[in-house]
N, CA, C and O atoms as a DFTB+ gen file, in Angstrom:
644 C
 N C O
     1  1      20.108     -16.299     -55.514
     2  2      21.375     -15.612     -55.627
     3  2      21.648     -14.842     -54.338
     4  3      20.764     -14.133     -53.858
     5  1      22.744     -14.950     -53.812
     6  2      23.339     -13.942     -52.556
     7  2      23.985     -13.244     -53.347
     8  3      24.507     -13.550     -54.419
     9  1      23.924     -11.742     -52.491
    10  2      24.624     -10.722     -52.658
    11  2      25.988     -10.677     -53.188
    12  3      26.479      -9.991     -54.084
    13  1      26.581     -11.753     -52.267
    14  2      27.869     -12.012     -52.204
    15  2      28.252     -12.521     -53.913
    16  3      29.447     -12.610     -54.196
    17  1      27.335     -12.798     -54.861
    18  2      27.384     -13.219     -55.788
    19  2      26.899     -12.326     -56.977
    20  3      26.979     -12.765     -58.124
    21  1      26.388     -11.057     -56.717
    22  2      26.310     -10.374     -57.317
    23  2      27.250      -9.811     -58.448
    24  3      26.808     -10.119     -59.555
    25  1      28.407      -9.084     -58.504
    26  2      29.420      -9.219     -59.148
    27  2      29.592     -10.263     -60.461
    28  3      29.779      -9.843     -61.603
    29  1      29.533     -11.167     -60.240
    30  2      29.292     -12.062     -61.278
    31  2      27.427     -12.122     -62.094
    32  3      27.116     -13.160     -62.680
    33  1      26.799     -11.409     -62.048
    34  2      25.887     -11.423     -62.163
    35  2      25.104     -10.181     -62.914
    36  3      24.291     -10.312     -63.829
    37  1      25.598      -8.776     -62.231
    38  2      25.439      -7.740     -62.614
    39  2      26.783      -7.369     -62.809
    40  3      27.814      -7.773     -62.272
    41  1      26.461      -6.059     -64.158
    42  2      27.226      -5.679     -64.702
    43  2      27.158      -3.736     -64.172
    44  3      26.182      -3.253     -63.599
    45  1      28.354      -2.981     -64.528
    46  2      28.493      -1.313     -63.737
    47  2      28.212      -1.091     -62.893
    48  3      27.687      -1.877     -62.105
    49  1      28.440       0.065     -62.698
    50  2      28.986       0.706     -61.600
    51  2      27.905       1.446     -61.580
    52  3      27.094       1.351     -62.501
    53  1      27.680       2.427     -60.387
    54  2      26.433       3.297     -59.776
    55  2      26.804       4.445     -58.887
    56  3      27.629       4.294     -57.985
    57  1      26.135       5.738     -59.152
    58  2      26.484       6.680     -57.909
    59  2      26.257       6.676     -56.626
    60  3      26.787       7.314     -55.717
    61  1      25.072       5.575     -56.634
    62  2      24.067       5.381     -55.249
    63  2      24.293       4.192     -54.841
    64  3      24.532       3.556     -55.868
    65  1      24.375       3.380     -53.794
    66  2      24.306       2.394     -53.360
    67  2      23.655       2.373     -52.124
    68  3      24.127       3.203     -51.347
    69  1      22.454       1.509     -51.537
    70  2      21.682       1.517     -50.745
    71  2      21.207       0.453     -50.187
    72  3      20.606      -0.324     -50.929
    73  1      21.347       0.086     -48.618
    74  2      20.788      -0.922     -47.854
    75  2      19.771      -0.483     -46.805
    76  3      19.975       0.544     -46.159
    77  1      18.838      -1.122     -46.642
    78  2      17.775      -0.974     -45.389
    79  2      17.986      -1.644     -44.257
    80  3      19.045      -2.138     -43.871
    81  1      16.701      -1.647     -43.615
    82  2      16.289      -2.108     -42.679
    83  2      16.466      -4.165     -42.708
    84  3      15.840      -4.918     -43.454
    85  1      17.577      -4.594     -41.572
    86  2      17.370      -5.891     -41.800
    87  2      18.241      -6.858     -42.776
    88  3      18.162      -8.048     -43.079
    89  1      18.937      -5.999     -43.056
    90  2      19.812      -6.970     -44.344
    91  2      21.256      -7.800     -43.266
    92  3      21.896      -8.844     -43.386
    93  1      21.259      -6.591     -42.198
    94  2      22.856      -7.130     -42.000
    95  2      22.938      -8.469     -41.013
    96  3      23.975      -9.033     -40.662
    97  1      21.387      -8.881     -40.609
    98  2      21.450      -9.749     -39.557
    99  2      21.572     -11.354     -40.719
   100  3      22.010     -12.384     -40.207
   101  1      21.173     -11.357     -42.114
   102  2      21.444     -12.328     -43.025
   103  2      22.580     -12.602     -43.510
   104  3      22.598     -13.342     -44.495
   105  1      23.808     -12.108     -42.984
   106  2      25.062     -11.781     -43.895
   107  2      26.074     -12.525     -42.835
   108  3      26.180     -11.830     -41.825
   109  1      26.764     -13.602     -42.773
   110  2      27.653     -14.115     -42.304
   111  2      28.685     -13.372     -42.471
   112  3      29.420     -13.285     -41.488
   113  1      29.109     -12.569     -43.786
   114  2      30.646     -12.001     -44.330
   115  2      30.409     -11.024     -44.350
   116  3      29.590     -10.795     -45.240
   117  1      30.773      -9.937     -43.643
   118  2      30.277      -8.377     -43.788
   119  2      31.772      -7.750     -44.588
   120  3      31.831      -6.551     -44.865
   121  1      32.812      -8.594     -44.877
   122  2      33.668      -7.663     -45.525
   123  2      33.658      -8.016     -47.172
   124  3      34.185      -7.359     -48.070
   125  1      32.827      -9.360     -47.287
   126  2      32.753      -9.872     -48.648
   127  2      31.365      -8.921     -49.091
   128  3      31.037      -8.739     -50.263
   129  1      30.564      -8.310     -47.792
   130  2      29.203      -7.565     -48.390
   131  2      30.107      -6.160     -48.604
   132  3      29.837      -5.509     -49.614
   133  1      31.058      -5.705     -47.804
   134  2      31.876      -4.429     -48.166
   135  2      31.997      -4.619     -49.781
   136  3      31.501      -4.064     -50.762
   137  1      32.786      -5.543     -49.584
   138  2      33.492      -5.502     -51.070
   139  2      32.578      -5.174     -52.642
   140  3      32.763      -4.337     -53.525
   141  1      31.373      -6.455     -52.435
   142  2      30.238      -5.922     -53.485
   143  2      30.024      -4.538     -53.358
   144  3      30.309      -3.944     -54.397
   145  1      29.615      -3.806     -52.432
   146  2      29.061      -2.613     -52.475
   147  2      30.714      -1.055     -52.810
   148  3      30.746       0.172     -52.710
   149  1      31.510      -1.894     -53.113
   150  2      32.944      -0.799     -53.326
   151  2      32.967      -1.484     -54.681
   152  3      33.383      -0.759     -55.584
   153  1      32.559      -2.913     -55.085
   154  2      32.576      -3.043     -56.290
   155  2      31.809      -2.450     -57.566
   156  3      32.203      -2.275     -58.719
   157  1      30.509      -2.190     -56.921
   158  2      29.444      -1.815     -57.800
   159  2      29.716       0.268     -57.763
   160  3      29.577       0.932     -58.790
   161  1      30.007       0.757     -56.711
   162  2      30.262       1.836     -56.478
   163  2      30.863       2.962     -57.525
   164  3      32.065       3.087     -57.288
   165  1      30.393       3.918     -58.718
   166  2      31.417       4.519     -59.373
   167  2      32.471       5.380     -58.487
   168  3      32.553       5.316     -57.260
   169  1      33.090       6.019     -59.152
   170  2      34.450       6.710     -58.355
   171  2      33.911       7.604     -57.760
   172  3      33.358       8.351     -58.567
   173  1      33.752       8.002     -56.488
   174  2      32.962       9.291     -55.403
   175  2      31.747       9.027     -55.204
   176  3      31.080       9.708     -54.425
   177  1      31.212       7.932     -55.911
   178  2      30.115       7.530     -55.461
   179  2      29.551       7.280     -53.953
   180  3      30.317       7.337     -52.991
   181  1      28.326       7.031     -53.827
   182  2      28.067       7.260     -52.035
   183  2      27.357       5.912     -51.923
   184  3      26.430       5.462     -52.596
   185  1      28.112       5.320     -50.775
   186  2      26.766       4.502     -50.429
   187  2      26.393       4.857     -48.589
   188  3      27.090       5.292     -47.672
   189  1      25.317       4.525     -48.663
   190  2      24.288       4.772     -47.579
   191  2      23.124       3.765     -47.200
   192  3      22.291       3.274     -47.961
   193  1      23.264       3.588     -45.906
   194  2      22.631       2.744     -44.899
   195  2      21.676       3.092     -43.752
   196  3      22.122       3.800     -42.849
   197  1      20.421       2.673     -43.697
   198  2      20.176       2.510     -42.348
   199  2      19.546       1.273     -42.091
   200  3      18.932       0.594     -42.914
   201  1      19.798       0.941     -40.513
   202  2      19.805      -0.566     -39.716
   203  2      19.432      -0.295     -38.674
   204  3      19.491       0.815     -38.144
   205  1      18.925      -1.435     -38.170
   206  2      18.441      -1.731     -36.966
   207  2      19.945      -1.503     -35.946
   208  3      20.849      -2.323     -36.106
   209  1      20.096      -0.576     -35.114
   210  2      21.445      -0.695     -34.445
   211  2      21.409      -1.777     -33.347
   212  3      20.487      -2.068     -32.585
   213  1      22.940      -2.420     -33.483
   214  2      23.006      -3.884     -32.558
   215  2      23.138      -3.415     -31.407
   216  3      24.019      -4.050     -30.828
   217  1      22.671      -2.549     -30.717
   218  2      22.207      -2.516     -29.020
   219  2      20.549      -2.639     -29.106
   220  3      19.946      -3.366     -28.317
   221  1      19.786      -1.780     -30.246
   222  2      18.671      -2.179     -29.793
   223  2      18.166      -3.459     -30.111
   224  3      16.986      -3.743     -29.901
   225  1      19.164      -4.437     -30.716
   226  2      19.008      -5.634     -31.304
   227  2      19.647      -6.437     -30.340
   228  3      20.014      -7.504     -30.831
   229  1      19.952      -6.290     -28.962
   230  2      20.036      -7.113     -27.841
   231  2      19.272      -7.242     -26.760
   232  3      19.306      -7.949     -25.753
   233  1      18.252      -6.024     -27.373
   234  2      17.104      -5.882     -26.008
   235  2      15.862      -6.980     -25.956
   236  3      15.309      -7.546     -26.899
   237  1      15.640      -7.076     -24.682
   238  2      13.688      -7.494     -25.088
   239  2      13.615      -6.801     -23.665
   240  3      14.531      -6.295     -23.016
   241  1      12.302      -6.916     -23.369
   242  2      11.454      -6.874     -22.459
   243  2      10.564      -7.633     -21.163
   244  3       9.337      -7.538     -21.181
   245  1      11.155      -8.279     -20.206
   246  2      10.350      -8.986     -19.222
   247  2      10.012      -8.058     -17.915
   248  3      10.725      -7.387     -17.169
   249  1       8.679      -8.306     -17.967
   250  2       7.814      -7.756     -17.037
   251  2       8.302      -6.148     -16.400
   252  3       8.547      -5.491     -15.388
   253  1       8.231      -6.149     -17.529
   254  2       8.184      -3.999     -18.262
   255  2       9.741      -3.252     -17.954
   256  3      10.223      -2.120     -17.941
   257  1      10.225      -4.854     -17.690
   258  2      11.860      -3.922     -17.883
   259  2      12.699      -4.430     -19.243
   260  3      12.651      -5.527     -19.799
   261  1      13.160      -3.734     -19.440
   262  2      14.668      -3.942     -20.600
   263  2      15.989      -4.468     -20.052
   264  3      16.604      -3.940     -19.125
   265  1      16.370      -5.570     -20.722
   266  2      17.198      -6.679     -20.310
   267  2      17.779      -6.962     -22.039
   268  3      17.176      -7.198     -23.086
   269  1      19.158      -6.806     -21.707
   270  2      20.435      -7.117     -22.604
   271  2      20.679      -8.836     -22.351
   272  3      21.381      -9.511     -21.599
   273  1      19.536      -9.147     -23.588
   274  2      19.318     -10.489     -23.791
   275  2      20.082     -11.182     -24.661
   276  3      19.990     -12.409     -24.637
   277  1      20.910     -10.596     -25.521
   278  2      21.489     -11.198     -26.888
   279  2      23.164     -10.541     -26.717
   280  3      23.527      -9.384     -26.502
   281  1      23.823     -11.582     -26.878
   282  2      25.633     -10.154     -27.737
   283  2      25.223      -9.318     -28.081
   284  3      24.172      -9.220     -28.713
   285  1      26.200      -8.188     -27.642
   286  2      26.378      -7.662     -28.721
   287  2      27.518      -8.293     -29.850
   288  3      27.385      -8.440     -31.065
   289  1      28.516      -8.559     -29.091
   290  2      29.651      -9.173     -30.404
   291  2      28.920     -10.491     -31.209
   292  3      28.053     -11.192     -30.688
   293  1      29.299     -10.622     -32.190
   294  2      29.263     -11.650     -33.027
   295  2      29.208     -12.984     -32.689
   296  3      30.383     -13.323     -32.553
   297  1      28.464     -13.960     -32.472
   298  2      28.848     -15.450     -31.778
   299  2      28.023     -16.097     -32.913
   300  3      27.861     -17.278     -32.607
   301  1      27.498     -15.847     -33.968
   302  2      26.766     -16.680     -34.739
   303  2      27.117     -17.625     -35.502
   304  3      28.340     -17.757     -35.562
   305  1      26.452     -18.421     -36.183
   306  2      24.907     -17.839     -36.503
   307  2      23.807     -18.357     -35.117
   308  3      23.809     -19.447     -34.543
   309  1      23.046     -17.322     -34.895
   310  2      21.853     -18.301     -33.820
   311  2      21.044     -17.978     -34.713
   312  3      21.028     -17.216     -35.680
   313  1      19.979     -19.109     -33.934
   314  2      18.676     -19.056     -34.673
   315  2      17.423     -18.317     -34.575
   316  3      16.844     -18.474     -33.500
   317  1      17.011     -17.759     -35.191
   318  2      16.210     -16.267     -35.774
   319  2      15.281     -16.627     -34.509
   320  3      15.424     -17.688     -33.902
   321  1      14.502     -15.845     -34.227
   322  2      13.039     -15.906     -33.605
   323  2      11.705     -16.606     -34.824
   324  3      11.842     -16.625     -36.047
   325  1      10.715     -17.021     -34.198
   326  2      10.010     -17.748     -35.015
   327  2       9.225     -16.534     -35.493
   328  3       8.457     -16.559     -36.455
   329  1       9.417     -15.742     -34.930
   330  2       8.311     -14.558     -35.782
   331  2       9.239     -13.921     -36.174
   332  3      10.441     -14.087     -35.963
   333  1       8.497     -12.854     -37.005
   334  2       9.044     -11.419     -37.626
   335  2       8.442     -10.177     -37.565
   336  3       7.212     -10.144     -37.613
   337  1       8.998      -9.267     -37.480
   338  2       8.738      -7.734     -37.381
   339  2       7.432      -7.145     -38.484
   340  3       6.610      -6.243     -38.319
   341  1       7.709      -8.273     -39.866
   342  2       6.964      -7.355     -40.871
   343  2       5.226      -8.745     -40.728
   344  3       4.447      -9.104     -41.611
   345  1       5.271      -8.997     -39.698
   346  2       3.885      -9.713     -39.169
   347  2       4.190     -10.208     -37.602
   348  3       5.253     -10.826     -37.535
   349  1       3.901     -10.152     -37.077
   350  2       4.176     -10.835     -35.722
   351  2       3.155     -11.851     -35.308
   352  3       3.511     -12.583     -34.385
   353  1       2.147     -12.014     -35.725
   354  2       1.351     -12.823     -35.538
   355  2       2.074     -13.852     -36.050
   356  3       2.436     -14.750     -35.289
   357  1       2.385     -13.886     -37.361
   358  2       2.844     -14.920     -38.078
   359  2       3.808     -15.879     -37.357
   360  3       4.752     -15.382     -36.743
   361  1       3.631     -17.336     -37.385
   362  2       4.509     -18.071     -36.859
   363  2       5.949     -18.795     -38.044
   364  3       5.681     -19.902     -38.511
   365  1       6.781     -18.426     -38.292
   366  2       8.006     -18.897     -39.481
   367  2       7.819     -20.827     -38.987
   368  3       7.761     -21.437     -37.919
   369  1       7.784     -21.164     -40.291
   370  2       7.482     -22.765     -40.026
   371  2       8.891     -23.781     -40.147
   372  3       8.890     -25.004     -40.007
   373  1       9.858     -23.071     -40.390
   374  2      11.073     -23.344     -40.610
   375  2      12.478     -22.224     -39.599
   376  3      12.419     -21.033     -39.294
   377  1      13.595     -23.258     -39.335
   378  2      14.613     -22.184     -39.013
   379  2      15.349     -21.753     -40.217
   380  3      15.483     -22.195     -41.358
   381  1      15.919     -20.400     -39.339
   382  2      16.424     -19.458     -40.159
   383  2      17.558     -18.612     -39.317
   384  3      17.198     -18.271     -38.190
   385  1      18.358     -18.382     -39.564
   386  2      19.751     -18.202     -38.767
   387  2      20.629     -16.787     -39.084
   388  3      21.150     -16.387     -40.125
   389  1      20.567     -16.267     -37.855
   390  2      21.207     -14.454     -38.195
   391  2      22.609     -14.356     -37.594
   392  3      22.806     -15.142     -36.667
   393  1      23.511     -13.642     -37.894
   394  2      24.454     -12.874     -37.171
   395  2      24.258     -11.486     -36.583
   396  3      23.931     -10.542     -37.303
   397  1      24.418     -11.386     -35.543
   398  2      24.691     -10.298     -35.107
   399  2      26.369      -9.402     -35.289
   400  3      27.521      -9.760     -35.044
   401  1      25.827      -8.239     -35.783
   402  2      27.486      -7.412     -35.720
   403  2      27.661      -6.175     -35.267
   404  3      26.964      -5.188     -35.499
   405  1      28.329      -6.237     -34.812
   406  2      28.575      -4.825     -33.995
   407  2      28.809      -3.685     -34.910
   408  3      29.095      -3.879     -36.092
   409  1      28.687      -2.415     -34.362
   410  2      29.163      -1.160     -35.331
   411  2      30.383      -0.828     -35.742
   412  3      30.787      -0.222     -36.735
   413  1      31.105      -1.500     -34.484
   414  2      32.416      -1.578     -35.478
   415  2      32.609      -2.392     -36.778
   416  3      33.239      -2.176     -37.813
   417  1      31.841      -3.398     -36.346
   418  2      32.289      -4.503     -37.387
   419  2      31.988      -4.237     -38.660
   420  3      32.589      -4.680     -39.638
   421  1      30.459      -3.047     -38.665
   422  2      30.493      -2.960     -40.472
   423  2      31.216      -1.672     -40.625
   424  3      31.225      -1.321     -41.805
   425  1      31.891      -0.763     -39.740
   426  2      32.316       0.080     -40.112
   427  2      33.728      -0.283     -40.695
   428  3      34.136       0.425     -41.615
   429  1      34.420      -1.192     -40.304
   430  2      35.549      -1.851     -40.391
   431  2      35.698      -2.771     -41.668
   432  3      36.713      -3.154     -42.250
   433  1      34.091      -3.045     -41.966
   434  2      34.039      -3.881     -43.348
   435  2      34.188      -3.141     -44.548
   436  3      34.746      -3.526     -45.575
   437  1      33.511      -1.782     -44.282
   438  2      33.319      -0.810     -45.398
   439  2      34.802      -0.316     -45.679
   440  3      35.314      -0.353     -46.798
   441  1      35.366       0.102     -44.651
   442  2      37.266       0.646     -44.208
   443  2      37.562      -0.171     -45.072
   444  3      37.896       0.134     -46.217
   445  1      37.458      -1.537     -44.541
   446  2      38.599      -2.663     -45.264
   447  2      37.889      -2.855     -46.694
   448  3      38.049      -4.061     -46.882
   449  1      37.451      -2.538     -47.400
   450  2      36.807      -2.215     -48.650
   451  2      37.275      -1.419     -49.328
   452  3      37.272      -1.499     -50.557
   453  1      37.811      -0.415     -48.623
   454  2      38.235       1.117     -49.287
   455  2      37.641       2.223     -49.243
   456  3      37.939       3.294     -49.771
   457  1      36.505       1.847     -48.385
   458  2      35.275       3.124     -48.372
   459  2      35.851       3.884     -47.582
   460  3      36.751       3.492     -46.839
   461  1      35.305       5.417     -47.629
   462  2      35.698       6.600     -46.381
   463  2      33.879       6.960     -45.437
   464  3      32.812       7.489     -45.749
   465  1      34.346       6.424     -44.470
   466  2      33.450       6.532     -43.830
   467  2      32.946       8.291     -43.636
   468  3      33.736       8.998     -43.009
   469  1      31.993       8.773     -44.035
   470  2      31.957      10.135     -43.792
   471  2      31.083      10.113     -42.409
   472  3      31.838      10.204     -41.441
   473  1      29.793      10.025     -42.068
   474  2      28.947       9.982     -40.673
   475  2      28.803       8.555     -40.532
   476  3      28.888       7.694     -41.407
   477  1      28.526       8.407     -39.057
   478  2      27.426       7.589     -38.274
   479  2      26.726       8.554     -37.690
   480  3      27.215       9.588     -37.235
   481  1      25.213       8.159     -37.681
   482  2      24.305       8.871     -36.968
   483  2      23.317       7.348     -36.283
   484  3      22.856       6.361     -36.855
   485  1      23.314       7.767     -34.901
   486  2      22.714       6.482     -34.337
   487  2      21.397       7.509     -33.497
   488  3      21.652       8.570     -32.926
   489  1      19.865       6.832     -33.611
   490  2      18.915       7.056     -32.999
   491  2      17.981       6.267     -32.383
   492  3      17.777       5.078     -32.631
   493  1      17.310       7.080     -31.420
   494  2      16.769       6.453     -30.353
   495  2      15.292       5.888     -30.441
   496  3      14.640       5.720     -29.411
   497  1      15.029       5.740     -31.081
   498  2      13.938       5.008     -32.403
   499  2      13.840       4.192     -33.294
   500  3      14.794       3.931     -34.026
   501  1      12.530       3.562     -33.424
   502  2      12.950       2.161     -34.359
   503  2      11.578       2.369     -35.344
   504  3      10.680       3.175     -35.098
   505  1      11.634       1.292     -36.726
   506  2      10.726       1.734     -37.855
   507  2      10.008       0.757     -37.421
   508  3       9.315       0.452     -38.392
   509  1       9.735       0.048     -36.525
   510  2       8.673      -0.772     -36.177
   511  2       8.814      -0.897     -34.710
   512  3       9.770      -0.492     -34.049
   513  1       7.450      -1.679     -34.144
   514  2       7.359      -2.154     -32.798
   515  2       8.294      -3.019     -32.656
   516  3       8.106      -4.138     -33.133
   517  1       9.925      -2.631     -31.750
   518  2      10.798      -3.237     -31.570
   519  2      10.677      -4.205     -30.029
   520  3      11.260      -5.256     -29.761
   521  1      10.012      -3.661     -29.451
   522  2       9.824      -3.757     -28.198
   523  2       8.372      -3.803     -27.656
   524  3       7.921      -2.669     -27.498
   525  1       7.607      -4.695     -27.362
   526  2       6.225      -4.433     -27.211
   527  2       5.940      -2.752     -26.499
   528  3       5.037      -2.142     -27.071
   529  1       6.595      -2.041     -25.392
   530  2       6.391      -0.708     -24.708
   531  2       6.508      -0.006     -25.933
   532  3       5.584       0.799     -26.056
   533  1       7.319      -0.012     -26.907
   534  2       7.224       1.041     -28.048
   535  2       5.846       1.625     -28.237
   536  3       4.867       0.883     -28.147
   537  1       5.683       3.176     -28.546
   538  2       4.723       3.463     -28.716
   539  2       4.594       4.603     -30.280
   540  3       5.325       5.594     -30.275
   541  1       3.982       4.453     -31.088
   542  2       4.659       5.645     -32.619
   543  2       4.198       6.787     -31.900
   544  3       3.232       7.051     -31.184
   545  1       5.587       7.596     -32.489
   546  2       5.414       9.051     -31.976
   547  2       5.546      10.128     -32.686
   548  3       6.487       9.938     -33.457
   549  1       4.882      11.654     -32.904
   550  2       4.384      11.836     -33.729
   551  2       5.247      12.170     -35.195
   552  3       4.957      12.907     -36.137
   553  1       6.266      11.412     -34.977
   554  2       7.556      11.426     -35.953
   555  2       6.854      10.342     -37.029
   556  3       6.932      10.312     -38.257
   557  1       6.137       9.458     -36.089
   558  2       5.709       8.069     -37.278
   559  2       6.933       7.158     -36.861
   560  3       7.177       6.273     -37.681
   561  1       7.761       7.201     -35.731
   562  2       8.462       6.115     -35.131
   563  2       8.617       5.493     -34.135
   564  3       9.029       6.323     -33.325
   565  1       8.542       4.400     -33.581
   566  2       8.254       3.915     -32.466
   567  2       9.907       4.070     -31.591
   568  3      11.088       4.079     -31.939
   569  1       9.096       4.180     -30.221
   570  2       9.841       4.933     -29.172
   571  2       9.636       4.486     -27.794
   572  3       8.535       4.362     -27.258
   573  1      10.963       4.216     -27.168
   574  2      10.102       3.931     -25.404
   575  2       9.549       5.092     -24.972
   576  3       9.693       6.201     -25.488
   577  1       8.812       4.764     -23.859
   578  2       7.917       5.983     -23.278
   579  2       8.843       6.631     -22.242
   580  3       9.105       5.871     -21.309
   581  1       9.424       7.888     -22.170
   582  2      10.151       8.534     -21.680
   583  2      11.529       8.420     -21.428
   584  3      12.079       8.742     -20.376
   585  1      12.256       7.789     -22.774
   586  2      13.029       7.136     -22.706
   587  2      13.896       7.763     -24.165
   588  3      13.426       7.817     -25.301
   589  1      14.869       8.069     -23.855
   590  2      15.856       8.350     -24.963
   591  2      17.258       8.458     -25.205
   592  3      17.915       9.336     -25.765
   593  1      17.690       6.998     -24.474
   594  2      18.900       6.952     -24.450
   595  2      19.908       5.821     -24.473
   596  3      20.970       5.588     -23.896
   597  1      19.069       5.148     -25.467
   598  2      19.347       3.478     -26.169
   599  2      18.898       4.036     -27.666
   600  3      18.041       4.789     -28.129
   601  1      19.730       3.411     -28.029
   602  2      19.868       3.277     -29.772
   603  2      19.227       2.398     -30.505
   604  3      19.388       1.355     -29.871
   605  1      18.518       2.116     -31.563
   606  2      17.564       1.841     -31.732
   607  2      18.000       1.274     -33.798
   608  3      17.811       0.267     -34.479
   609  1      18.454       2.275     -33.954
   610  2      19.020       2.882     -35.614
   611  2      19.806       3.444     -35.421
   612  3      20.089       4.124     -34.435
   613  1      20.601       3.156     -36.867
   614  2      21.942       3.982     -36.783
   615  2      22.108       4.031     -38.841
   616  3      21.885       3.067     -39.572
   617  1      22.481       5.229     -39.233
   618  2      22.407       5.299     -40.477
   619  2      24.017       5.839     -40.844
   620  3      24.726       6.706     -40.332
   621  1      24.184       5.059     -41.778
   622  2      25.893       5.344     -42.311
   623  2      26.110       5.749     -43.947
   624  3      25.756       5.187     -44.984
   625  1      26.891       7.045     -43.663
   626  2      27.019       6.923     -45.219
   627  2      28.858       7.238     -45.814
   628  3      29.610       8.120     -45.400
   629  1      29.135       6.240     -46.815
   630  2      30.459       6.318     -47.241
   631  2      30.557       6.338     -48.664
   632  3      29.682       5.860     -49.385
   633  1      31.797       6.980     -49.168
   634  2      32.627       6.796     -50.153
   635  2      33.342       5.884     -50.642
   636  3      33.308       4.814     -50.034
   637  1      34.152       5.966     -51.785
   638  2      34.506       5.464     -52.128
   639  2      36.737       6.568     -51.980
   640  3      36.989       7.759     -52.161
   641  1      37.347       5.838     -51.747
   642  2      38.775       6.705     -51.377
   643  2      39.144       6.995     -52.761
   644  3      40.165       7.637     -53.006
């Protein structure tokens, strides 16, 4: 089942609505993912996000510099990396295909939903080794080394109008 299919599937409404780490790079339709999450939403209800933010999701690393390797705008779907964050050793034996979206783009999905955007808060830190130089710091988040001024995360939280 996709998200996008939820609605037909589950039944009421909720005060809370909540996405993590990683969901938005699976989602071709970010205004059809608006919509579920304004659907399920009771009246003043909140929903709230945090994501990998799409600048630090254009970076990598060759030979200890940082290089804007990926869009930022939308050109997808490309195809995933063969590894993943929650193992890196691991090699994926199959493709698997992400979009990238900009901050406007889900802020604009949630808008065109009906949501009221109350904050963005974007930080310079990531919940895993994003970057091989990342190092955890004593926050418990990984961080470049003297470095704080690329975005990394960004956490959003909205209403319902």
């Amino acid at each position: 089942m996709l998200v996008y299919d939820l609605a037909a599937n589950l039944e009421g409404r909720f005060e809370i609505v909540y996405t993590s780490y990683g969901i938005l790079v699976w989602l071709p339709d970010l205004p059809r993912w608006a919509e579920t999450i304004a659907h399920f939403l009771d009246e003043n209800g909140v929903f709230y996000m945090v994501e990998q933010h799409p600048v630090g999701g254009m970076l990598v690393e060759e030979e200890g510099r940082l290089i804007a390797a990926d869009p930022y705008f939308d050109v997808g779907p490309v195809e995933a990396p063969a590894r993943t964050y929650a193992d890196p050793t691991a090699t994926l034996s199959s493709p698997s295909y992400q979009w990238q979206h900009s901050l406007s783009d889900v802020i604009n999905a949630l808008a065109g939903a009906g949501l009221r955007v109350e904050f963005v808060h974007e930080f310079p830190y990531c919940g895993w080794q994003r970057l091989p130089s990342m190092k955890v710091g004593d926050d418990g988040f990984w961080h470049l080394p003297d470095r704080d001024d690329l975005p990394f995360l960004f956490s959003l939280q909205a209403r319902r109008s």
